[in-house]
Structures are given as structure tokens and as C-alpha cells.
N, C-alpha and C positions, 0 to 999 in steps of 0.2 A: 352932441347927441351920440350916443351907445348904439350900436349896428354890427350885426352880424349877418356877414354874407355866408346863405346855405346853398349848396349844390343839393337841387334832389335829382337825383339821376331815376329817370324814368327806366329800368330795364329790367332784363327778366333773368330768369335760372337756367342753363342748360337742367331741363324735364330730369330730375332724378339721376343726378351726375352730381354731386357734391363738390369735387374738388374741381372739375371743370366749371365751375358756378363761382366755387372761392379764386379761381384762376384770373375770371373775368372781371368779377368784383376787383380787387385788388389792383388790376390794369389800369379800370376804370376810373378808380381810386388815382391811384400815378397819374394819372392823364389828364384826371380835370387838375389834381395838384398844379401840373405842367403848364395846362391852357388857360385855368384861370389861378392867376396867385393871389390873388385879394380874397380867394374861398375859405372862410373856417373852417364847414362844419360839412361832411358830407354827409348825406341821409339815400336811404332807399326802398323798396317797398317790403311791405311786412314779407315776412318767411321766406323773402330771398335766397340767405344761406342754406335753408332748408332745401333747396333745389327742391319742390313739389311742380307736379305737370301742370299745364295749363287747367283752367278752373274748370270747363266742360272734360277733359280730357279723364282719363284716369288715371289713378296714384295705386302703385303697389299696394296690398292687403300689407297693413301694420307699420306706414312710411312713416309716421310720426314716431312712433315710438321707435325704429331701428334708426333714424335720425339725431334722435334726440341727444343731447351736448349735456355737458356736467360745463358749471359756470362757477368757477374758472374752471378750464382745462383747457385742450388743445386748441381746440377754436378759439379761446378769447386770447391765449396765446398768440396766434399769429393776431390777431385784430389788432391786440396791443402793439404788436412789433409793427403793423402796416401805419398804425396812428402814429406811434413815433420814427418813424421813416419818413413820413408826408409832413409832417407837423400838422397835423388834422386832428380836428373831433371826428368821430366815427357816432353814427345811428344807422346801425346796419341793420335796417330794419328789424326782424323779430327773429328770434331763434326758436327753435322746441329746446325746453331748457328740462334736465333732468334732474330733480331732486333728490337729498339725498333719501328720502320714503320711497323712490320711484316715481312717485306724482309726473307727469309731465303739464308745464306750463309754456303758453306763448310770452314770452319773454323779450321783453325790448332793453338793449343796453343803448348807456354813450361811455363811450371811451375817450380820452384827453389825449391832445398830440402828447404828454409827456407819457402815452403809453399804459394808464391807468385805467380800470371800471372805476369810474367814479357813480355810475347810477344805474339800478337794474328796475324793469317796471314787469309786472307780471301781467298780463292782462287780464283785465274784471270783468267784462263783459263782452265773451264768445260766444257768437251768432250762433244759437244752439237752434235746431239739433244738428247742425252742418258741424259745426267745430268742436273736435274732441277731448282738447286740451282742460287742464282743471283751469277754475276763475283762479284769480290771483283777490286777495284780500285788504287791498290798499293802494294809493296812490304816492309818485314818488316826483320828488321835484330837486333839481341839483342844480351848482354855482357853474358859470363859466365865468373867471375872472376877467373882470374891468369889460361886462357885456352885461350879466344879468344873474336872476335864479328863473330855469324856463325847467316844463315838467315833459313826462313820456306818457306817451298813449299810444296806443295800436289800434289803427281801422274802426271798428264797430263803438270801441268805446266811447269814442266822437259823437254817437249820436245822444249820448245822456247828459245830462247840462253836470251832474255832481261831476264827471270825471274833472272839467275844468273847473269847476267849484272848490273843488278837494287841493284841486294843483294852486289855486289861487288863496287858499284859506294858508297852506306852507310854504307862500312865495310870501307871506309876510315876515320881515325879521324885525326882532324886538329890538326895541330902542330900551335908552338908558346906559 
């Protein structure tokens, strides 16, 4: 049997502090590497890196958008380098991903211990009118070798049967 052990790390963002947010992630990251070395794949909750305040709390006028990451650039940068340091997959939860239109999209990567984006998923279905982010226009599904093809989804999109439909119509591979 094919098995992959996931760490989801239940935590949260220091509130609108970015790089004390990527500080802790990262730690965190190191530490379950440490504590648990049978772990693959670590995962955490959407918009993490985004450091946004708690959900009743309030968020600076315009936090999305002064947030928001170019993919690749700095930030996938270090993600890569922290994935190839741990020998980890990375699903660091969602980012504000900035396109190059401007658009901004909620964006879920995995990144491979060898340091790579191998998979970017944008999300299709934001809890509107709460989330200001654009839809993303498709569903994305990628390899981890000698485990499987598994796909990305973020938060809400879970509640539509197509997202895993979609994921499960391109987790088929062609024989022949």
C-alpha cells in the first residue's frame, strides 16, 4: 500500500505581521520535520502566509491587495528553499497570488522537497461577498512520486461536489 503521512498544522498568523508569520511557519515546518520524520507533506490553513487578523477582528483597508505575492518570486523563493532544507512537500496553505493583469487570486501552491512549484490551484469558489479575491477558472491536480496524483482546493471550494469531480476526472492517466 501507497501512504502518505500529512502534518496539518493547526496554527495561526501573527495578525498582520508577515514576516513574523513566515518566521513561525518555517520553525514549525523544522520542528515537525524534527519530531515527526515519517511526515511528507506539510499542510496549513488557507491565507496563513497572508498573516490576515483573526476572522471577527479587523484587517487593514487594502490587506489583500498590499499582500499580495508575484508566484514565483520572493516568497516561493524562500518556500522552495525551506522544502528543500526539510526534504518536505510544502501546501502552505493559500497565498494572495498577484497576477501579472493585477488580478489578485487566492492561490494554493505544493511545492516538492526537491525545492520546486510543481502545482499552483487558484481558487474557484470565493465565499462571496466576504472574499475579494478573483475566481480562479479551473481545477489542478499533480504527481507525488511513488504515492499518487492528489489535487488543491481551498476552504469553501470543498463544499461543490465538481471541485473533486474535476480533480478526479485529471487524476485519471491514459493507459496504452
Amino acid at each position: 500500500m501507497r501512504t502518505l503521512a500529512i502534518a496539518a498544522l493547526q496554527t495561526t498568523p501573527v495578525p498582520h505581521d508577515v514576516e513574523a508569520t513566515w518566521l513561525r511557519f518555517a520553525e514549525q515546518v523544522r520542528t515537525t520535520r524534527e519530531l515527526f520524520p515519517h511526515v511528507q507533506l506539510v499542510t496549513v490553513p488557507e491565507l496563513l502566509l497572508a498573516a490576515e487578523g483573526p476572522l471577527l477582528g479587523r484587517t487593514p483597508a487594502g490587506w489583500m491587495e498590499q499582500v499580495a505575492t508575484i508566484v514565483p518570486g520572493p516568497l516561493t523563493d524562500r518556500l522552495c528553499a525551506l522544502a528543500a532544507e526539510t526534504g518536505l512537500w510544502l501546501v502552505p496553505g493559500s497565498v494572495f497570488e498577484r497576477a501579472d493583469d493585477g488580478r489578485v487570486f487566492n492561490a494554493a501552491l505544493a511545492v516538492s522537497p526537491r525545492g520546486e512549484i510543481v502545482a499552483r490551484y487558484r481558487k474557484v469558489f470565493p465565499r462571496r461577498p466576504y472574499e475579494k479575491a478573483t475566481p480562479g477558472t479551473g481545477f489542478t491536480v499533480s504527481d507525488i512520486p511513488d504515492v499518487g496524483r492528489v489535487g488543491l482546493a481551498v476552504c469553501y471550494d470543498g463544499s461543490f461536489p465538481e471541485t473533486v469531480r474535476q480533480q478526479g476526472a485529471r487524476s485519471v492517466r491514459p493507459t496504452g
